[in-house]
C-alpha positions as CSV (number, residue, x, y, z in Angstrom):
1,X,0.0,0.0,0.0
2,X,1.1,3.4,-1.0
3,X,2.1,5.7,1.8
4,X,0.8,8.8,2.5
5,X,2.3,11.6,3.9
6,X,0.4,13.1,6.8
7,X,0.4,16.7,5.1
8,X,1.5,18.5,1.5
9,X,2.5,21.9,1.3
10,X,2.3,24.1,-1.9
11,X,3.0,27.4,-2.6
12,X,1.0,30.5,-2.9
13,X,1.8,33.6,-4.7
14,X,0.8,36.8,-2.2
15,X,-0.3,40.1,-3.7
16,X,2.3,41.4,-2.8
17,X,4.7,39.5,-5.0
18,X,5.9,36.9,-2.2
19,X,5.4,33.1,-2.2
20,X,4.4,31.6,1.0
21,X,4.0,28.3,1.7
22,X,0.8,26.9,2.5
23,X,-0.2,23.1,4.0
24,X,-3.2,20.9,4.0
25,X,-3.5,17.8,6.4
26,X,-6.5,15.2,7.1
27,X,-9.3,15.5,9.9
28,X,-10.5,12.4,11.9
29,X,-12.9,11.4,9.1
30,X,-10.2,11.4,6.9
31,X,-11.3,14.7,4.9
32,X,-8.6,16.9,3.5
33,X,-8.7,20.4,5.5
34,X,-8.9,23.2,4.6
35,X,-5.1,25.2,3.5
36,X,-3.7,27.1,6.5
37,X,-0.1,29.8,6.1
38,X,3.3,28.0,7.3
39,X,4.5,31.5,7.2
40,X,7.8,30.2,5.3
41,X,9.4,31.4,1.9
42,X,10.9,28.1,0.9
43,X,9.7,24.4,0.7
44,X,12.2,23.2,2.9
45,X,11.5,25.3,5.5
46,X,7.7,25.1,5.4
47,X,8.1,21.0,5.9
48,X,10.4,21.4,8.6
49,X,7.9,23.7,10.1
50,X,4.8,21.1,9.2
51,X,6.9,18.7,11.1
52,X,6.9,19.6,13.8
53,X,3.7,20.5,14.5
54,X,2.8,16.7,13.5
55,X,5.5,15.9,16.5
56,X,3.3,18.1,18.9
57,X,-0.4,16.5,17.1
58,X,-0.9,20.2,16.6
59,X,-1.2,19.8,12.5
60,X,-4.8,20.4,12.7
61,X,-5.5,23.6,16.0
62,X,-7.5,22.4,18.8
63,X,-9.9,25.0,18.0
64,X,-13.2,24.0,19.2
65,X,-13.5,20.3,18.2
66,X,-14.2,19.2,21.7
67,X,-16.6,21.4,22.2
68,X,-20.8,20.4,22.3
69,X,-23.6,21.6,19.9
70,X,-24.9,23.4,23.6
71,X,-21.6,24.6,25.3
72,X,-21.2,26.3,21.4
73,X,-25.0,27.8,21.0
74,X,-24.5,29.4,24.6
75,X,-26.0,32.9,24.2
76,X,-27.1,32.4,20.3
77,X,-30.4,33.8,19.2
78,X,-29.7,36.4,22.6
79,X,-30.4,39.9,20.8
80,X,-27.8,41.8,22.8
81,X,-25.4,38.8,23.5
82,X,-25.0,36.8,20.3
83,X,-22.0,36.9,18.2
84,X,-23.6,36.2,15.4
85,X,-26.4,38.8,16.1
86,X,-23.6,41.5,16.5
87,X,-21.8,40.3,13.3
88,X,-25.3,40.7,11.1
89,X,-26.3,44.1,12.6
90,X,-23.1,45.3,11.7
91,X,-23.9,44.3,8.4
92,X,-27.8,44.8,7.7
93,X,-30.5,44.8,9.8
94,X,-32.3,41.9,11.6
95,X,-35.5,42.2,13.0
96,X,-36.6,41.4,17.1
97,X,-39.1,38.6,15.9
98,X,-36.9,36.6,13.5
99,X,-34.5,36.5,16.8
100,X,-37.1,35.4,18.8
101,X,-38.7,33.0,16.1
102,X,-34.9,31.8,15.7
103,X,-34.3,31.5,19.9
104,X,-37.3,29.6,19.7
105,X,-36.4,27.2,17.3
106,X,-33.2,26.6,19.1
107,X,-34.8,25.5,22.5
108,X,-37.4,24.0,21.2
109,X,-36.0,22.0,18.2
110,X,-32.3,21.7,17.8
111,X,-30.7,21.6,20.6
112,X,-32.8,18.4,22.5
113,X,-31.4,16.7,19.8
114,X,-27.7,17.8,18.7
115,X,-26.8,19.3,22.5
116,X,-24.8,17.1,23.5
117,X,-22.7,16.5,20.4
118,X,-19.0,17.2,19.4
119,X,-19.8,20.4,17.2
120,X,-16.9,19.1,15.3
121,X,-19.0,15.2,15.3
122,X,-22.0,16.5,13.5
123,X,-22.5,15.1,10.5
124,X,-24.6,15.7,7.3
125,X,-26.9,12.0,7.9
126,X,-27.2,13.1,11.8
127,X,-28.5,16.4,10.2
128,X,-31.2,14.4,7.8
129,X,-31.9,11.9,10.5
130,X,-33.1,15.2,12.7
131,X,-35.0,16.3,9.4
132,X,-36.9,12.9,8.9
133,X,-37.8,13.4,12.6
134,X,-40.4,16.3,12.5
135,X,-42.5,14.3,10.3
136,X,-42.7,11.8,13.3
137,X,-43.8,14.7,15.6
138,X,-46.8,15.5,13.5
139,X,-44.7,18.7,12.2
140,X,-44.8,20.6,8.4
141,X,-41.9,20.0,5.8
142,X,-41.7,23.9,6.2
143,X,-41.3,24.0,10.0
144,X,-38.5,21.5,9.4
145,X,-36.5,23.5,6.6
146,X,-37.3,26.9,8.8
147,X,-35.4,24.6,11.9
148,X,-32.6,24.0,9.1
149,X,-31.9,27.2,8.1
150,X,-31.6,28.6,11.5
151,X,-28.6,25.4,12.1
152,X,-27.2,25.9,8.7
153,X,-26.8,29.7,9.9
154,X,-25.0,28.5,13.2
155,X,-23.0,25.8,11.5
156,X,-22.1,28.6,8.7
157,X,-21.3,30.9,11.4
158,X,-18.5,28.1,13.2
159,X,-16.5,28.3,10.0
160,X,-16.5,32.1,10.1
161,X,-14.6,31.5,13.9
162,X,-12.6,29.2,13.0
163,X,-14.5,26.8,14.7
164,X,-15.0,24.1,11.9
165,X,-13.4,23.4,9.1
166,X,-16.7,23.0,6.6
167,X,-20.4,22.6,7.1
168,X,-22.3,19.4,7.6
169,X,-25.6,20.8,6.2
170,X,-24.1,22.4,2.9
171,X,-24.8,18.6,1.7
172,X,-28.4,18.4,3.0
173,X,-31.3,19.2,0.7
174,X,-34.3,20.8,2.6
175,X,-38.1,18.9,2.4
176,X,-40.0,19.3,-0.5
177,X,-42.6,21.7,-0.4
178,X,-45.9,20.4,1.3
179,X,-48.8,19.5,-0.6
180,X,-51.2,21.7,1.5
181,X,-52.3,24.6,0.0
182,X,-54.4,28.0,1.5
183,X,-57.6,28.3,-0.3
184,X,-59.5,31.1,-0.4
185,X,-63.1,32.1,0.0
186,X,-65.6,32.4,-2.8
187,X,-67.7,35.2,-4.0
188,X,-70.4,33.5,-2.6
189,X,-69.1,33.1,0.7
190,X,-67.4,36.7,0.2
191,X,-70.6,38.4,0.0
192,X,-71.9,36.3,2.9
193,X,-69.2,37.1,5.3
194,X,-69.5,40.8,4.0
195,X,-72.9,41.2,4.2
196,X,-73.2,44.9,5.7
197,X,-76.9,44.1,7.6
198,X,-75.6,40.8,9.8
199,X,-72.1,42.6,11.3
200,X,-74.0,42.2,14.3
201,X,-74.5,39.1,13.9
202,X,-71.9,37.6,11.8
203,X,-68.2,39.7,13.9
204,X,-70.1,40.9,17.4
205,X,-68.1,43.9,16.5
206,X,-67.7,46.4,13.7
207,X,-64.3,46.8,13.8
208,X,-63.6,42.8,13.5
209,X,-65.8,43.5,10.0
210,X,-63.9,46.4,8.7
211,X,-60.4,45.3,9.7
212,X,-61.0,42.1,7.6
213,X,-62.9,44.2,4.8
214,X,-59.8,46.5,4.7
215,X,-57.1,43.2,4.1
216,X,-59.8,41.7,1.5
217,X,-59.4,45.1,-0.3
218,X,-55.9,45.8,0.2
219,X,-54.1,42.4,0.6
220,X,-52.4,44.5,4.2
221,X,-51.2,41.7,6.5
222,X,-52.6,41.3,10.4
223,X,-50.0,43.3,11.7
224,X,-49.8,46.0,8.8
225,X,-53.5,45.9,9.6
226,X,-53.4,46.6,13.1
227,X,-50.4,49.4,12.6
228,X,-52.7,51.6,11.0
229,X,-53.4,55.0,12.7
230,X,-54.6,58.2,11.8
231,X,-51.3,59.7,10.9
232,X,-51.1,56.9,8.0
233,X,-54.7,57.3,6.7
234,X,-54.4,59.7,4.0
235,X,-57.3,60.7,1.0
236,X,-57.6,57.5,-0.9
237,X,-54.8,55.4,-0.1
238,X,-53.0,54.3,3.5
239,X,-49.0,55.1,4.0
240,X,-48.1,50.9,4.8
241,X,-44.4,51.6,6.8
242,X,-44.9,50.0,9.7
243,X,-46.5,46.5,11.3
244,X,-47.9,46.4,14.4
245,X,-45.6,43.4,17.0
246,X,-47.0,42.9,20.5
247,X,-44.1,42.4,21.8
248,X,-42.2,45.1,20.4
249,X,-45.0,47.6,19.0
250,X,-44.3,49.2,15.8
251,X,-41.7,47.8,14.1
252,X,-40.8,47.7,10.0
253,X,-42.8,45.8,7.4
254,X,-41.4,42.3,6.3
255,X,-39.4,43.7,3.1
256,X,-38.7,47.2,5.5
257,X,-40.2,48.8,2.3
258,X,-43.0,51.3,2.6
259,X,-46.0,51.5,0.4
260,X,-49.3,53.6,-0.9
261,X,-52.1,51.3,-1.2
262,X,-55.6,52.5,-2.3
263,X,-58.2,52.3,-0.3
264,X,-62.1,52.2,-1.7
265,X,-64.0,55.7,-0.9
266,X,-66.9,54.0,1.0
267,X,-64.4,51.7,3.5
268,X,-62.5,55.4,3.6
269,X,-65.2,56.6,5.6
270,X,-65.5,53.9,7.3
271,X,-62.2,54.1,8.6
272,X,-61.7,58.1,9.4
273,X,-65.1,57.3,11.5
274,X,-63.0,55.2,13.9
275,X,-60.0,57.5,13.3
276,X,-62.0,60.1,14.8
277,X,-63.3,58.0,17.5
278,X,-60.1,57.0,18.4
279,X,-58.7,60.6,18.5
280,X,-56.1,60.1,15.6
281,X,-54.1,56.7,17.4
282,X,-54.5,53.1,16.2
283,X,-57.8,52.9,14.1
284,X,-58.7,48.8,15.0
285,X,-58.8,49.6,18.8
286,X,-61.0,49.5,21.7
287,X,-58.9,51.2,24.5
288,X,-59.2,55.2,22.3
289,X,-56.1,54.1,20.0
290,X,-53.8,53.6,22.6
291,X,-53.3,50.3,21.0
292,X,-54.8,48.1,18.6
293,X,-56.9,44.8,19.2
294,X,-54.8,42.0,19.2
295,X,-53.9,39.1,16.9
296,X,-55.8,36.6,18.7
297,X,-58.7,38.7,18.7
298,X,-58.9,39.4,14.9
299,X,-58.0,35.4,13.9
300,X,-60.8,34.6,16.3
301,X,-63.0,37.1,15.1
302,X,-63.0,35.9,11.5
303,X,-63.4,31.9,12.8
304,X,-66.3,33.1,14.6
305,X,-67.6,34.7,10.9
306,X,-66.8,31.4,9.0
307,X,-68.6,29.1,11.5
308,X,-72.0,31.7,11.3
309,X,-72.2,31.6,7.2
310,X,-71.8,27.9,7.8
311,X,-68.0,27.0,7.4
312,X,-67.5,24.9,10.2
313,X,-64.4,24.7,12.1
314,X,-63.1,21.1,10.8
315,X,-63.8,22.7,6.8
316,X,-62.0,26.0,7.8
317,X,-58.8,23.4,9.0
318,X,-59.0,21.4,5.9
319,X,-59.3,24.2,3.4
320,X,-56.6,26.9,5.6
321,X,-58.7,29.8,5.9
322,X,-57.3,32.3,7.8
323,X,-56.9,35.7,8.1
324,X,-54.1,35.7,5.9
325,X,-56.4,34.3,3.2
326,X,-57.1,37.8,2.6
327,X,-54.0,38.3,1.0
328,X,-54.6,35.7,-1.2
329,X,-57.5,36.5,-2.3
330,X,-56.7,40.3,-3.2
331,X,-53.7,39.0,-5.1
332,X,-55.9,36.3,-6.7
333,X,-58.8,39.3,-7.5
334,X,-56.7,41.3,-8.7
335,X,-54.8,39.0,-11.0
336,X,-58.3,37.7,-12.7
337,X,-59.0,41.1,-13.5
338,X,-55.7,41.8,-15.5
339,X,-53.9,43.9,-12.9
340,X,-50.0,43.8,-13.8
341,X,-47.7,41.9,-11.9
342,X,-45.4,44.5,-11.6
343,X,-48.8,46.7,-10.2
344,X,-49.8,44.4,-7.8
345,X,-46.2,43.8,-6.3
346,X,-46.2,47.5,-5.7
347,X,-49.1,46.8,-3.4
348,X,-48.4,43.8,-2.0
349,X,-45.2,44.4,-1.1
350,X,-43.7,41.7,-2.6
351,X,-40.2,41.5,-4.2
352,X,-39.4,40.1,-7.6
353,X,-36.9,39.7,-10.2
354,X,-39.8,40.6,-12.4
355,X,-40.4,44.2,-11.0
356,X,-39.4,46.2,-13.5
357,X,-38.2,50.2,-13.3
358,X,-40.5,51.8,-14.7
359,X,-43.4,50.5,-12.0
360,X,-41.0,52.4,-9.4
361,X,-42.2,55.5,-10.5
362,X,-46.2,54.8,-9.8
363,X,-48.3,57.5,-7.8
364,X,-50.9,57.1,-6.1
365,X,-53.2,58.7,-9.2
366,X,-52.0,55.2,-11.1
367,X,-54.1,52.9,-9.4
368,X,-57.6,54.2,-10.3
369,X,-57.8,51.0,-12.1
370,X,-57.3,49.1,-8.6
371,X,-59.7,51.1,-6.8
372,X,-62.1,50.5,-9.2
373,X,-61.5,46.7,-8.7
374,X,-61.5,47.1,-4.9
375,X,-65.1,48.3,-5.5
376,X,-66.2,45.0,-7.3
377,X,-65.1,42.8,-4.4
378,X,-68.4,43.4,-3.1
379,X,-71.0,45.6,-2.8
380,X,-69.6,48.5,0.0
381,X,-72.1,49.5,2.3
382,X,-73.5,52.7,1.6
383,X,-74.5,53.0,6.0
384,X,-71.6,55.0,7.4
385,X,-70.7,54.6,11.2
């Protein structure tokens, strides 16, 4: 059998005209490492070097290979004591919920199963054993590539210290997409759940009626929704900068983009009654606008709506109807009736390789077309207040 050395060293060419040279050795699962600087000019002196440090087992730095999966994720996902946080911010911005969403997935996920590993010992099949395992648990495909993402990150983050050499889930392929789909509602049942003489009966409360009218209209998400105030409801259209966070209160929209989206003239008035009843604050409240109603409130409000026109609970599971349905059903309105792509991600929000230029320059005067559209979704009530 052939022997082989237990390094090679090879020179590099600096920028500045000099030849170092550099070494590569083999880990403990016989992978070639990554080249590390001998800091010598000649060949001779670079091996002499290399020996050595095979003498003293120190080819490859004891740099964190002893270390477990939770003695290294100490502190990660901590917004004012992560590393990686720091690193990030320095760089672009991350917002308070993805850290907490990440933290979460952390506890909750990861770490009861790779905790007490060798950070350096994890490899790609422990990684698609974990994957396999959600499935077991009763979890999505998506909750299980969201939980990979947030290790890949981490894992990524150990070659940027120095910590490993490469990255275990670089070889792992996330899920495939799960075959569950959101529906959305139909006219029919739009017209139902709309109908302006049951509110009473259909949402106990107006508010619950027009804060769901508003996102059928607009395609606004719950918190966008529930960020809107007086200072943001302008003639014809609402100024989308902000969502509303109940942890953290007003905090940027998903793409950190702001937006003018029109808003029908008969829901206008509609919404610059409770503007005035709530003294210029947040428009869906019931404290005076100190703040708005909450999540669970809204997403209850609009179960409660389902089950009366006769969508009962087990149907609205099946089918996915929730409040972000809305959004799907604007986009889906709005596509039928030949609104451009380009138009609608101007609404929406949404970011696309498709967006062209010249839909950058849109005023709110452009999107008489939408408004007219909006008016179609169903009949606005012609009862103010």
């Amino acid at each position: 059998m052939r022997y082989r050395e237990p390094f090679t060293v090879f020179p590099r060419k600096m920028r500045s005209g000099r030849t170092v040279w550099y070494y590569q050795t083999y880990d403990n699962k016989n992978r070639r490492t990554t080249a590390r600087s001998t800091g010598q000019t000649s060949k001779g002196a670079a091996r002499v070097y290399c020996n050595k440090l095979f003498k003293e087992d120190a080819l490859i730095p004891n740099r964190g290979g002893n270390i477990t999966f939770a003695k290294y994720s100490e502190n990660w996902w901590v917004w004012d004591k992560c590393e990686y946080v720091r690193y990030r911010l320095s760089r672009r911005e991350l917002s308070r919920t993805y850290i907490d969403s990440s933290s979460a997935n952390l506890r909750l996920n990861i770490l009861p199963y790779f905790g007490k590993m060798k950070l350096e010992a994890i490899t790609n099949y422990d990684i698609e054993k974990w994957l396999s395992s959600f499935a077991f648990k009763g979890l999505s495909n998506l909750t299980a590539n969201i939980n990979l993402s947030c290790l890949n990150i981490m894992l990524t983050d150990a070659i940027r210290r120095g910590l490993l050499d490469s990255n275990p889930a670089d070889n792992v392929s996330p899920l495939k997409k799960d075959a569950r789909k959101k529906d959305i509602l139909t006219a029919d049942e739009v017209s139902l759940i709309f109908n302006h003489d049951s509110i009473e009966k259909l949402w106990k409360k107006k508010i619950y009626y027009l804060a769901n009218l508003l996102s059928a209209c607009t395609g606004l998400r719950i918190g966008e929704i529930l960020a809107v105030r007086g200072e943001v409801l302008f003639d014809g259209y609402v100024l989308v900068s902000k969502q509303y966070n109940s942890k953290y209160g007003l905090v940027p929209t998903k793409t950190r983009d702001s937006r003018q989206v029109p808003v029908p003239s008969e829901l206008q008035k509609e919404l610059d009654v409770l503007n005035k009843k709530n003294d210029g604050g947040y428009i869906f409240s019931t404290t005076g606008g100190d703040k708005p109603i909450s999540y669970q409130v809204l997403t209850r409000a609009l179960k409660y709506a389902l089950t009366q026109i006769g969508i009962e609970k087990e149907e609205q599971t099946r089918r996915y109807l929730c409040f972000h349905g809305w959004r799907h059903f604007f986009n889906t309105t709005m596509r039928t009736n030949n609104i451009s792509d380009g138009k609608l991600q101007k609404l929406t929000g949404h970011k696309s390789m498709a967006m062209t230029e010249r839909y950058t320059h849109f005023k709110i005067d452009d999107f008489q077309d939408v408004q007219k559209i909006q008016a179609k979704i169903l009949q606005m009530p012609r009862k103010v207040g």
